[in-house]
C-alpha positions as CSV (number, residue, x, y, z in Angstrom):
1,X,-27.6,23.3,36.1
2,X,-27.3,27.3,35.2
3,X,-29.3,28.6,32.7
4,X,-26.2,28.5,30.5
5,X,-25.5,25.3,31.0
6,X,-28.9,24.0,29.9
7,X,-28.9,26.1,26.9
8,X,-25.8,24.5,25.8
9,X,-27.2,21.0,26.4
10,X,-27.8,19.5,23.0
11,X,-26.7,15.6,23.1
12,X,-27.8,13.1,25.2
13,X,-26.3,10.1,25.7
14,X,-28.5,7.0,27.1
15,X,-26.8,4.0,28.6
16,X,-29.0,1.3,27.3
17,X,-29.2,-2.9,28.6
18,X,-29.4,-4.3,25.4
19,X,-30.4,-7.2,27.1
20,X,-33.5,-6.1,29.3
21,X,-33.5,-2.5,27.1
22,X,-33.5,-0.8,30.6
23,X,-32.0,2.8,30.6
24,X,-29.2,2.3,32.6
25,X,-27.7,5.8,32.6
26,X,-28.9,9.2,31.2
27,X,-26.1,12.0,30.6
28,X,-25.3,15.2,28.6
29,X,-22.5,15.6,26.4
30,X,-20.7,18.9,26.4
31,X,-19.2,20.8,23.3
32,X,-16.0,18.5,24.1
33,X,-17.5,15.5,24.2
34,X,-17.5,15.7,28.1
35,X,-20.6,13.6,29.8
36,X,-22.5,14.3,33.0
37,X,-24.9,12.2,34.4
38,X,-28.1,14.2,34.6
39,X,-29.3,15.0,38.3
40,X,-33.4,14.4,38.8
41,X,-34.0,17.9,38.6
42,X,-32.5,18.4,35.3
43,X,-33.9,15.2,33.8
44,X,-37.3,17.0,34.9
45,X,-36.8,20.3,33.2
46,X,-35.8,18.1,29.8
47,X,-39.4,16.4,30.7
48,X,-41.1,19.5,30.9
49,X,-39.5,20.8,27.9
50,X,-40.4,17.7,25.5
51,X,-44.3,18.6,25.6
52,X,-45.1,15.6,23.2
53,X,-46.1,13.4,26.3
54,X,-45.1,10.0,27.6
55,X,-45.0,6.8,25.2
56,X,-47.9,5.2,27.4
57,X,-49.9,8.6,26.8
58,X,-49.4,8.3,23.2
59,X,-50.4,4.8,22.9
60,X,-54.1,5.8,24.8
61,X,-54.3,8.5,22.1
62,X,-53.7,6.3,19.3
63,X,-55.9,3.4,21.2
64,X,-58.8,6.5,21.3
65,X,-58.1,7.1,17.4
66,X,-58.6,3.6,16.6
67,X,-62.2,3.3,18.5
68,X,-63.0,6.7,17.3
69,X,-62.1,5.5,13.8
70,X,-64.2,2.5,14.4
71,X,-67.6,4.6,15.4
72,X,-66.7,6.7,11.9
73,X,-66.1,9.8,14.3
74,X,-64.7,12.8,12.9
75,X,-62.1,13.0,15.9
76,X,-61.1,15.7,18.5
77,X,-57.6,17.7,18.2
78,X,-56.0,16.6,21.5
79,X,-53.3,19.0,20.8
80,X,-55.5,21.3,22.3
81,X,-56.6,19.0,25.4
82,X,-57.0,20.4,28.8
83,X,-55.5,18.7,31.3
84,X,-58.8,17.9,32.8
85,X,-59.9,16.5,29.4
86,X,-56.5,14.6,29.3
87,X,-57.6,12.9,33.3
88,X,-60.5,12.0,32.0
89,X,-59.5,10.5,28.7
90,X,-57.5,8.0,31.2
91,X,-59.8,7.2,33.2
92,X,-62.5,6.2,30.4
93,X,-59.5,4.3,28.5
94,X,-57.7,2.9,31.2
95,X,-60.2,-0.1,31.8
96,X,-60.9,-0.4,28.1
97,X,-57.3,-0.8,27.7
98,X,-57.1,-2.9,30.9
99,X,-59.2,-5.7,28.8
100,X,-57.6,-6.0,25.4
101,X,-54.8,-7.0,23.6
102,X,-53.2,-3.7,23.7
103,X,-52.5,-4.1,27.3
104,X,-49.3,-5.9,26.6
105,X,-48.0,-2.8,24.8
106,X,-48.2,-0.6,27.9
107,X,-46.2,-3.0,30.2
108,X,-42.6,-1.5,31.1
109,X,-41.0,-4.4,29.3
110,X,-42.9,-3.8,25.7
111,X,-42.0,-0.2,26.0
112,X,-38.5,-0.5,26.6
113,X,-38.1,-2.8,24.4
114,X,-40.2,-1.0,21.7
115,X,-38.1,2.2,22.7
116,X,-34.7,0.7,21.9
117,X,-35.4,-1.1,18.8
118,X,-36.8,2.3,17.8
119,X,-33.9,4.0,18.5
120,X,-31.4,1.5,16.7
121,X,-33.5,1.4,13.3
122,X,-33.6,5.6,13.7
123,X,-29.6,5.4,14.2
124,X,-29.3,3.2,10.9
125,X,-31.3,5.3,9.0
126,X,-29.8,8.2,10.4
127,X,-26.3,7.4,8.8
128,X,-27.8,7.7,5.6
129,X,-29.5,11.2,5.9
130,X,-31.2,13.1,8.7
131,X,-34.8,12.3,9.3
132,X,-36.9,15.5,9.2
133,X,-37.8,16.0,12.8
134,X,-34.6,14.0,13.8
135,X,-31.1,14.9,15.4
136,X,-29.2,16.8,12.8
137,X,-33.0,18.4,11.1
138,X,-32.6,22.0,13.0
139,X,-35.7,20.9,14.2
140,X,-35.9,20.3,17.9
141,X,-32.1,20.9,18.3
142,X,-32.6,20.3,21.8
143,X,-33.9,16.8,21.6
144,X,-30.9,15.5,20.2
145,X,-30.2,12.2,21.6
146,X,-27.1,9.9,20.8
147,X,-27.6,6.1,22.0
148,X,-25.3,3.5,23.1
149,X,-26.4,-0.1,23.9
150,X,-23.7,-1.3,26.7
């Protein structure tokens, strides 16, 4: 993908299985409505882009909120983590983790299926007005993401 193109890449279109909310297909939509299945690399470079992290990494950080809630700490700004700090945050949550409830939400099936029904109750509220961070903001125009569940 050329420079250009990837500027002009705005929409997103994710073949979903609503039945086993697998990602069947990830493509781009042109300014024509045009789609194009994203290559690896490309899908990469939108990974890199993101910066907000991967659901799994999210739920650790909201997992190390809750204990550090619990033991009344006042709480580090991870925004700011190094990626050494970020290692060995999973490493010292990962068996805590391992041996609690919340182990369920970081199996593939939970997340997928957490993903999708996010993404259909986001799409229904979306039809009403734009939510602020949301496709449509002029925030993150570059996230935009359109969803189909085939």
């Amino acid at each position: 993908m050329t420079d250009t193109d990837q500027s002009a890449t705005k929409l997103l279109a994710f073949t979903i299985d609503a039945n086993t909310a697998q990602i069947v297909k990830l493509e781009s939509l042109d300014a024509s409505g045009g789609r194009h299945e994203l290559s690896d690399e490309e899908k990469t470079s939108l990974v890199q882009h993101a910066g907000e992290g991967r659901l799994e990494e999210v739920l650790e950080q909201a997992f190390e909120a809750g204990i550090d809630c619990v033991l009344g700490g006042g709480g580090a700004d991870s925004s700011e983590e190094s990626e050494e700090d970020a290692k060995l945050r999973h490493l010292l949550l990962t068996p805590l983790i391992e041996h609690s409830p919340a182990k369920r939400l970081l199996q593939r099936e939970a997340l997928n299926r957490a993903m999708l029904e996010t993404l259909i109750q986001h799409s229904m509220k979306s039809e009403a007005a734009p939510a602020p961070g949301g496709p449509g903001s002029g925030l993150y125009p570059e996230r935009g993401a359109s969803t189909g569940a085939n």
